[in-house]
C-alpha positions as CSV (number, residue, x, y, z in Angstrom):
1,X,-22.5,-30.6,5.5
2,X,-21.8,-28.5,8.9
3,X,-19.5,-26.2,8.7
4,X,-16.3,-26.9,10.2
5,X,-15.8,-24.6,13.9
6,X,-12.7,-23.2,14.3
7,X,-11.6,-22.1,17.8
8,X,-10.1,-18.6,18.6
9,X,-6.5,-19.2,20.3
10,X,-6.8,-17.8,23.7
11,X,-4.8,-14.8,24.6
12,X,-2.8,-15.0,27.5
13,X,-3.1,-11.9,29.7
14,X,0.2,-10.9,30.4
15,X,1.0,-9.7,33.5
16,X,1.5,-5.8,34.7
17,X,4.6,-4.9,34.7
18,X,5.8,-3.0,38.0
19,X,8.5,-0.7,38.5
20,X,8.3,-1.3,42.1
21,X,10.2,-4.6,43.6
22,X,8.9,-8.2,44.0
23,X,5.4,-8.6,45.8
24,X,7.3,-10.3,49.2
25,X,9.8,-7.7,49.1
26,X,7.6,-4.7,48.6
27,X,4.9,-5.9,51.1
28,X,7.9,-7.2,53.9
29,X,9.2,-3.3,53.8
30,X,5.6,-2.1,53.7
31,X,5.0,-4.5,57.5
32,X,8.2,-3.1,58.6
33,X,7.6,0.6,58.2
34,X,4.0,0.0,59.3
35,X,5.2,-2.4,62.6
36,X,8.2,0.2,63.7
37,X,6.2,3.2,63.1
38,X,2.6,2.4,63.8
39,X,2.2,-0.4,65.8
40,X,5.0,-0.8,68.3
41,X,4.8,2.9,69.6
42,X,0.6,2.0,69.8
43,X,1.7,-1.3,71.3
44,X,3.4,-0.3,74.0
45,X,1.2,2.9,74.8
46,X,-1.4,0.0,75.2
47,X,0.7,-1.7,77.1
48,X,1.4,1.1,79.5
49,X,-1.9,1.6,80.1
50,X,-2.8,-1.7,80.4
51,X,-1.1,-1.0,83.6
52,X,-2.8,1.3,85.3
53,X,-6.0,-0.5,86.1
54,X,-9.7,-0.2,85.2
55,X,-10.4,1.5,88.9
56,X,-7.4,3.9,88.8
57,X,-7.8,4.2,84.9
58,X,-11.6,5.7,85.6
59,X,-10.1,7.7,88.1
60,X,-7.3,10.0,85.8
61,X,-10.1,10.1,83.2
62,X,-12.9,11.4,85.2
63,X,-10.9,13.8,87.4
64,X,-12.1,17.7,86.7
65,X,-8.5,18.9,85.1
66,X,-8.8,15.7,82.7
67,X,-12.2,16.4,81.7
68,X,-11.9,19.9,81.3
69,X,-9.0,19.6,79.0
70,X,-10.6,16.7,77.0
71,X,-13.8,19.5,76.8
72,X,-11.4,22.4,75.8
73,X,-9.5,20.3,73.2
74,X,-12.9,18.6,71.6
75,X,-14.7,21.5,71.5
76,X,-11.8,24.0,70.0
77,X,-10.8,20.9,67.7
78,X,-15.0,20.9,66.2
79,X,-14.9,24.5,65.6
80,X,-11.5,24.5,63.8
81,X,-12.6,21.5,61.6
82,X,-15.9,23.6,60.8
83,X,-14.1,26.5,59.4
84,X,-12.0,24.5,57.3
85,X,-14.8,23.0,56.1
86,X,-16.4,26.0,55.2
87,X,-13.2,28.3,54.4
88,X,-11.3,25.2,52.9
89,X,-14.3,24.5,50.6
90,X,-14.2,28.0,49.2
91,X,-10.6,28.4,48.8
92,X,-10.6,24.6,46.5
93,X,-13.1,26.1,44.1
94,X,-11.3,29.7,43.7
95,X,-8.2,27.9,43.4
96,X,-10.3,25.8,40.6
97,X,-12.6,28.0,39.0
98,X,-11.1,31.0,38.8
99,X,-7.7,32.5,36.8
100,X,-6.9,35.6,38.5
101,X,-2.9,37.5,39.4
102,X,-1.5,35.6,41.7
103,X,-2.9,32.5,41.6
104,X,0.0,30.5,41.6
105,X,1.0,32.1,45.0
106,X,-1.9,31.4,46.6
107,X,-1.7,28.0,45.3
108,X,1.8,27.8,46.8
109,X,0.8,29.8,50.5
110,X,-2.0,26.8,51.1
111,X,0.8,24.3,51.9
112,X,3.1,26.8,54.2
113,X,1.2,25.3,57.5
114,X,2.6,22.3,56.4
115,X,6.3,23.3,56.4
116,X,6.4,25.8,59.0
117,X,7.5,24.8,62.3
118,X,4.2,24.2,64.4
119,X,6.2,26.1,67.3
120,X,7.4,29.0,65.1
121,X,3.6,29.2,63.9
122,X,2.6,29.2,67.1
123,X,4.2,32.5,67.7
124,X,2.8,34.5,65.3
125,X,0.1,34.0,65.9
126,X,0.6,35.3,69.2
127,X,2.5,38.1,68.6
128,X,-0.7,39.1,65.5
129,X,-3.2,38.2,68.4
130,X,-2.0,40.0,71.3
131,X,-3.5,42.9,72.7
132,X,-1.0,44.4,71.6
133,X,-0.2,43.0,68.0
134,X,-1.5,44.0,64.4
135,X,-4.8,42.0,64.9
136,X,-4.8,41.7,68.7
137,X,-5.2,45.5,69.1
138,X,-8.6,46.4,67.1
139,X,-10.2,43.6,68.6
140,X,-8.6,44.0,71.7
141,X,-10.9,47.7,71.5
142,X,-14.1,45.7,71.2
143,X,-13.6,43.4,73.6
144,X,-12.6,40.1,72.1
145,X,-9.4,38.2,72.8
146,X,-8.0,36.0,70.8
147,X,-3.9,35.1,72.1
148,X,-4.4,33.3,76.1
149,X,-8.4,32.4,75.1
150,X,-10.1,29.1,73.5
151,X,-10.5,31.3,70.1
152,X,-6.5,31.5,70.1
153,X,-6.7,27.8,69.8
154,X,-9.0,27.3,67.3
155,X,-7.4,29.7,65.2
156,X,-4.0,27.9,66.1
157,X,-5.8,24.4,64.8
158,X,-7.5,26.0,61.7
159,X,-4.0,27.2,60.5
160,X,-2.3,24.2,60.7
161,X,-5.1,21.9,59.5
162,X,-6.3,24.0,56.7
163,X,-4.4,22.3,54.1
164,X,-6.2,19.5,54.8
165,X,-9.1,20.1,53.4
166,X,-8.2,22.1,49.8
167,X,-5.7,19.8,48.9
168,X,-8.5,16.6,49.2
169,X,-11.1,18.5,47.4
170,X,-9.0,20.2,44.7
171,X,-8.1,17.4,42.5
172,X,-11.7,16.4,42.9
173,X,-13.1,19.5,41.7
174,X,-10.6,19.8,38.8
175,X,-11.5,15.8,37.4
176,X,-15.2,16.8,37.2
177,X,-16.6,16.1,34.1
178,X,-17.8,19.9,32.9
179,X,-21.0,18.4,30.8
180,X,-22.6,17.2,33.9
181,X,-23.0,21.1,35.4
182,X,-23.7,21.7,31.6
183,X,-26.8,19.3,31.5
184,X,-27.8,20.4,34.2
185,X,-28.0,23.7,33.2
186,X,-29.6,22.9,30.0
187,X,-32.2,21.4,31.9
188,X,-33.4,24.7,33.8
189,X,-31.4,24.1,37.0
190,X,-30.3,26.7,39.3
191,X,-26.9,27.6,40.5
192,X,-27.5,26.2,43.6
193,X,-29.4,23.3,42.5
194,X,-26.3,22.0,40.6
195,X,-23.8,22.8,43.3
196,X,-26.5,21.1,46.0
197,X,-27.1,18.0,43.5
198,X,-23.9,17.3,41.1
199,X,-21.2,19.2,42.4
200,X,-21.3,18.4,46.1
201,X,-22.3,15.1,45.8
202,X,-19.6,14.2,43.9
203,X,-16.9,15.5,46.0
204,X,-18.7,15.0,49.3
205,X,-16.3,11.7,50.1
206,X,-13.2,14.1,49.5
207,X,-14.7,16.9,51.5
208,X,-15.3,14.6,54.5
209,X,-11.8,12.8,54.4
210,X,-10.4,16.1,54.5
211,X,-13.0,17.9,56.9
212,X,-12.1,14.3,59.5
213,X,-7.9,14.9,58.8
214,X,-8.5,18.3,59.6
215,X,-10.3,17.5,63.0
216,X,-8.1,14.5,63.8
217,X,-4.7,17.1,63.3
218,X,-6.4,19.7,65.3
219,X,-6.8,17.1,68.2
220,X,-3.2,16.0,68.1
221,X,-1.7,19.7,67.9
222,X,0.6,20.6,70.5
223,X,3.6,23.2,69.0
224,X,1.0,26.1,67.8
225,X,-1.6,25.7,71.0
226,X,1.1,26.0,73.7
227,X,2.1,29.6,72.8
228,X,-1.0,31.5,71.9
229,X,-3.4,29.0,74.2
230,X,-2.2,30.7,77.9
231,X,-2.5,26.9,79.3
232,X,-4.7,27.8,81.7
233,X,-6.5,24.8,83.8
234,X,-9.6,24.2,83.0
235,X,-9.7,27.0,80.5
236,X,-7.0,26.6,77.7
237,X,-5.3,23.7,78.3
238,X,-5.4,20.8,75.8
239,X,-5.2,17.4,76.3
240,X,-1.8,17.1,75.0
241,X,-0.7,19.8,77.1
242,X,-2.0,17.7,80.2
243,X,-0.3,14.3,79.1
244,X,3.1,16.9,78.9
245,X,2.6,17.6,82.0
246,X,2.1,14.4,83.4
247,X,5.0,13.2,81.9
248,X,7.2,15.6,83.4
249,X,5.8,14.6,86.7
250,X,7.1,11.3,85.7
251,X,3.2,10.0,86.3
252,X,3.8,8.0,83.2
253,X,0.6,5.7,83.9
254,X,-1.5,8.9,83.9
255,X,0.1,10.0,80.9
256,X,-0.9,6.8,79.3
257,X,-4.3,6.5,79.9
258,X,-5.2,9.8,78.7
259,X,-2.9,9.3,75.6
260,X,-4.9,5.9,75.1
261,X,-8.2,7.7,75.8
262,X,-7.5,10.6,73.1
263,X,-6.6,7.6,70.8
264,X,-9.7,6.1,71.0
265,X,-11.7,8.9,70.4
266,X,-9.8,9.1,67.1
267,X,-10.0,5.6,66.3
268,X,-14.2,5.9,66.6
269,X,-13.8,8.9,64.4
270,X,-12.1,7.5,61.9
271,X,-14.6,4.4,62.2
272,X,-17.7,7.3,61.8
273,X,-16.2,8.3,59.2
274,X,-15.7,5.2,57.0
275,X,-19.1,4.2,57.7
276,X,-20.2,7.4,56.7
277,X,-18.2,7.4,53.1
278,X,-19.5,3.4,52.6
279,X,-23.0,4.3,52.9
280,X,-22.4,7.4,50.6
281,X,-21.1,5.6,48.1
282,X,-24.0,2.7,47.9
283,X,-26.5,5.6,48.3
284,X,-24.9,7.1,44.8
285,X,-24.7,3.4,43.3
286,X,-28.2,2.9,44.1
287,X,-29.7,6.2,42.3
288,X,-27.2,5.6,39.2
């Protein structure tokens, strides 16, 4: 005779429980924040420059004093970014790796850029860099100026941006799984080849987001250029120095399209950089 089939009772899967308010109420305060805060300030920038006029629009964004400060502020903004990369990269993986006195200072002194007044930071740095401050006056003696010169800005950008960069690649480095180094190493791998093939590789997407946040700050910083930068035309002034200025000579149209140019710029970045991060990801999927 066949044996008789019994059939398992199905388990309902119950569902998550979430601290957090109803789904239409969470997501209609989410919209709200994001509409208020994001959107309508971008929506009527847009607007603004929507304005203007293709012809006249061409016209503010090629002049010289536009496209010297859009050169200045790109340029400074890239060599900031670099640094952090580098320097921020470091500083992660001695925060990480290492136990040494004063650790938890240093720990604490990498978020100070991000409650110091950008203004207030601004000014020491100026009053380090001058020819006649702390820093300003060795270098001053061999000929490099740093406070009223484009490598006052960049170190302006790198100070306030810096955090950037440790605090995406920190948590990264310490959720690595230690037995993948240790493989590695047990299978005659250099130092370098297990930083070059595990280690970097695996915190790559965190470096990047970091190294582009980093970049895209450095772009939009205004309150730590404007002391130690001189704001000379066509030599240290940024673009948002330039749509300041514009705006207190009540050219608001002008204002606007270089505000909506800058934005763009950002928006393509951020688009780079997504790309970028996708096709790293399915590059690691495939080789698993």
């Amino acid at each position: 005779m066949p044996r008789p089939r019994f059939a398992l009772p199905m388990l309902s899967r119950q569902p998550r429980r979430s601290v957090i308010p109803g789904f239409r109420l969470s997501l209609g305060l989410a919209l709200l924040y994001l509409g208020l805060i994001v959107l309508l300030p971008i929506g009527a920038l847009l607007l603004k420059a929507a304005d203007v006029g293709f012809e006249r629009y061409i016209a503010i964004i090629t002049s010289p004093r536009t496209l010297a400060s859009f050169q200045v502020t790109l340029t400074t903004a890239a060599l900031a970014a670099l640094f952090n990369a580098i320097y921020g990269l470091a500083l992660a993986w001695v925060l990480v790796r290492y136990e040494f006195p004063g650790k938890r200072l240093l720990d604490a002194m990498v978020d100070v850029p991000f409650a110091l007044p950008t203004a207030v930071a601004g000014l020491a740095l100026t009053a380090l860099f001058a020819k006649n401050g702390w820093f300003g006056a060795p270098l001053a003696q061999w000929g490099i100026q740093v406070a009223y010169a484009p490598a006052g800005i960049v170190c302006a950008m790198a100070f306030t941006s810096i955090p950037f960069v440790v605090r995406t690649v920190q948590p990264v480095l310490e959720d690595m799984e230690p037995e993948l180094e240790e493989a590695g190493a047990t299978l005659g791998a250099s130092d370098l080849t297990i930083f070059r093939r595990i280690i970097f590789p695996t915190i790559f997407p965190a470096f990047l987001a970091g190294t582009s946040l980093a970049f895209a700050r450095s772009l939009g910083e205004f309150g730590a250029v404007v002391f130690i930068a001189g704001n000379q035309p066509f030599r240290t002034e940024i673009v948002a120095l330039l749509t300041f200025i514009r705006l207190e000579e009540y050219d608001y149209a002008a204002a606007a399209a270089i505000a909506v140019t800058m934005l763009g710029l950002a928006f393509i970045m951020l688009l780079i950089v997504n790309a970028v991060q996708a096709w790293h990801q399915k590059f690691a999927m495939g080789d698993a």
